[in-house]
GULUM-697076 format. One record per atom (N, C-alpha, C, O): residue in three letters; x, y, z. Coordinates in steps of 0.2 Angstrom, whole numbers, plus 5000, padded with zeros to 4 digits. Layout:
REM residues N
ALAXYZ;...
//
This chain:
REM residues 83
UNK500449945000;UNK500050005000;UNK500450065000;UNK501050065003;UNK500350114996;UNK500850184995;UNK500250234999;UNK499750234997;UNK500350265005;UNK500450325008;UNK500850365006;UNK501450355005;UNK500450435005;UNK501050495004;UNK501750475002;UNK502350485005;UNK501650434997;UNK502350424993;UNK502550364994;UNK502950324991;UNK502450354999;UNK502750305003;UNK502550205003;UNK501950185004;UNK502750185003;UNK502750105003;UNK502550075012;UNK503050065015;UNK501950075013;UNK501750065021;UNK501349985021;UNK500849955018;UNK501649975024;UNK501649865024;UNK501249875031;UNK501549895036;UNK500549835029;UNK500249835037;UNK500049765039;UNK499849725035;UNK500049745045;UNK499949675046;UNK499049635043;UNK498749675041;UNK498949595042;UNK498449555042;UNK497849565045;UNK497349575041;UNK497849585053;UNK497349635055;UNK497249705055;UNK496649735056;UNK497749745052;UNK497949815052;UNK497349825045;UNK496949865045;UNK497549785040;UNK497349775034;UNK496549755035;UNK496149775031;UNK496349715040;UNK495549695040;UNK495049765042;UNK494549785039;UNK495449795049;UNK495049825051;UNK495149895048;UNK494749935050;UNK495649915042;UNK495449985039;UNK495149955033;UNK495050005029;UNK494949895030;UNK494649885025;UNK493949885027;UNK493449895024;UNK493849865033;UNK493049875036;UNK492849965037;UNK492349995036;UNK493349995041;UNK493350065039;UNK493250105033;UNK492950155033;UNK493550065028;UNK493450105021;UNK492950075017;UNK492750105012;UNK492750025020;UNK492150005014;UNK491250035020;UNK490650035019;UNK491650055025;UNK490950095028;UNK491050165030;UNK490650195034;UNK491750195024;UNK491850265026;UNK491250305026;UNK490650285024;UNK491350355030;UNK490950415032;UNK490350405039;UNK490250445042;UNK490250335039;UNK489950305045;UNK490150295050;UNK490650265049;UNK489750285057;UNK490150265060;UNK490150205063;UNK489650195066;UNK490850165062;UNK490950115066;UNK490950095074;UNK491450125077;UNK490550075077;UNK490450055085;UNK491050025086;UNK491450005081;UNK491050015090;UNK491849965095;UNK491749895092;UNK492049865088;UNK491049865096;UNK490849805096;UNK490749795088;UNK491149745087;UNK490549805084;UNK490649775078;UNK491249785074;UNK491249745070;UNK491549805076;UNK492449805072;UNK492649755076;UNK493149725074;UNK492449745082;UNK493049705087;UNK492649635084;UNK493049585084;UNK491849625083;UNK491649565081;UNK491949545072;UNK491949485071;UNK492049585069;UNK491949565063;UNK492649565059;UNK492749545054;UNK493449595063;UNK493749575064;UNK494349545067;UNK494949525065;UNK494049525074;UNK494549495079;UNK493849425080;UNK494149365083;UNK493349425079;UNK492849385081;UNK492349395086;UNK492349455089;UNK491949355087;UNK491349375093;UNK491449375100;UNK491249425103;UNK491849325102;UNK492349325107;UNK492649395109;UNK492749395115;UNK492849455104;UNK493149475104;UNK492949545108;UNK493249585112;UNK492249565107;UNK491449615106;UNK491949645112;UNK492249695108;UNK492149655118;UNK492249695125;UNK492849715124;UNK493049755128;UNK493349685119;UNK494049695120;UNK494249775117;UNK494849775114;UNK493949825118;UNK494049885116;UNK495049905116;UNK495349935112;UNK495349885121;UNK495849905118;UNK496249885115;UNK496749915113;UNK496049815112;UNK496749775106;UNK496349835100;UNK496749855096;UNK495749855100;UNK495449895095;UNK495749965093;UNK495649995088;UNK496049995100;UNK496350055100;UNK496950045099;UNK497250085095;UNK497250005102;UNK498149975100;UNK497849975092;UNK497850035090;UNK497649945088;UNK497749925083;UNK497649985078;UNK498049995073;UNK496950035079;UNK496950105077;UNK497650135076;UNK497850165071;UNK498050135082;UNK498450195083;UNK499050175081;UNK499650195082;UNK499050105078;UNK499750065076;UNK499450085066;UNK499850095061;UNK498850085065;UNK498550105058;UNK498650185057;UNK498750215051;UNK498550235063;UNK498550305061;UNK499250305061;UNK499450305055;UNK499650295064;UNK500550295065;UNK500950285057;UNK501450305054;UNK500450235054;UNK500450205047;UNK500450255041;UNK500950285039;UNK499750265041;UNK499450325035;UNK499150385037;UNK498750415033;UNK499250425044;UNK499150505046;UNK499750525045;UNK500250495045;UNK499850595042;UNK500250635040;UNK500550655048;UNK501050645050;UNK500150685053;UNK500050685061;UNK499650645062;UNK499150635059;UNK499750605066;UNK499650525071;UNK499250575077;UNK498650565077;UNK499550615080;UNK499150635086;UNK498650695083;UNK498450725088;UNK498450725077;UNK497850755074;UNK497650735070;UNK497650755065;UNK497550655071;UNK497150625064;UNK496550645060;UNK495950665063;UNK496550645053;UNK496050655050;UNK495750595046;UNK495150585045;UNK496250555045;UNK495850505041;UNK495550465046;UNK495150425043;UNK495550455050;UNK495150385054;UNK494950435061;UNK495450455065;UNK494250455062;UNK494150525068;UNK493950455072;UNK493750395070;UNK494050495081;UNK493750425087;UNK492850465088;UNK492550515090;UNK492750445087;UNK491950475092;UNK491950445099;UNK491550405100;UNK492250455103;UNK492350445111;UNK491550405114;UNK490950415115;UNK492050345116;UNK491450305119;UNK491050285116;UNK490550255119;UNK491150275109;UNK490850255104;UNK491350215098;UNK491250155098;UNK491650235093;UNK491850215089;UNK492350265084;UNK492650315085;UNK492350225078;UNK492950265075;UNK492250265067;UNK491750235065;UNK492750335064;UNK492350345057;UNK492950345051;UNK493450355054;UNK493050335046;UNK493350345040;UNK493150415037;UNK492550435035;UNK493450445037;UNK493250505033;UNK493550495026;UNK494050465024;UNK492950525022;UNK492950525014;UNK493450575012;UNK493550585006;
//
């Protein structure tokens, strides 16, 4: 995957869960459905491997990682893809 010029190799999950972000861009994703749909059902409570995993994807493809635009949090809620 090329980012701003760049050649950015993301893991197996890194790749699940921004391809669920981008094929639901502009909407928003809840915790519990990104955590079911790509870590498993098991997985619904695990909010933080969700946010590790986020901020290991903004670090990726944000120009600024700590002012993200491409992937916004709605706090307490979920994450969006911005178009």
């Amino acid at each position: 995957m090329i980012v701003h010029g760049k050649e950015v190799k993301l893991t197996r999950i890194e790749w699940m869960l921004l391809n669920e972000l981008v094929g639901n861009a502009g909407h928003l994703m809840v915790y519990y459905d990104l955590l079911a749909r790509v870590w498993g059902p098991e997985y619904r409570d695990d909010i933080q491997i969700l946010r590790t995993c986020i901020s290991r994807i903004r670090q990726k493809i944000e120009k600024d990682p700590s002012n993200p635009m491409i992937i916004s949090t709605v706090p307490k809620t979920g994450y969006i893809f911005n178009k």
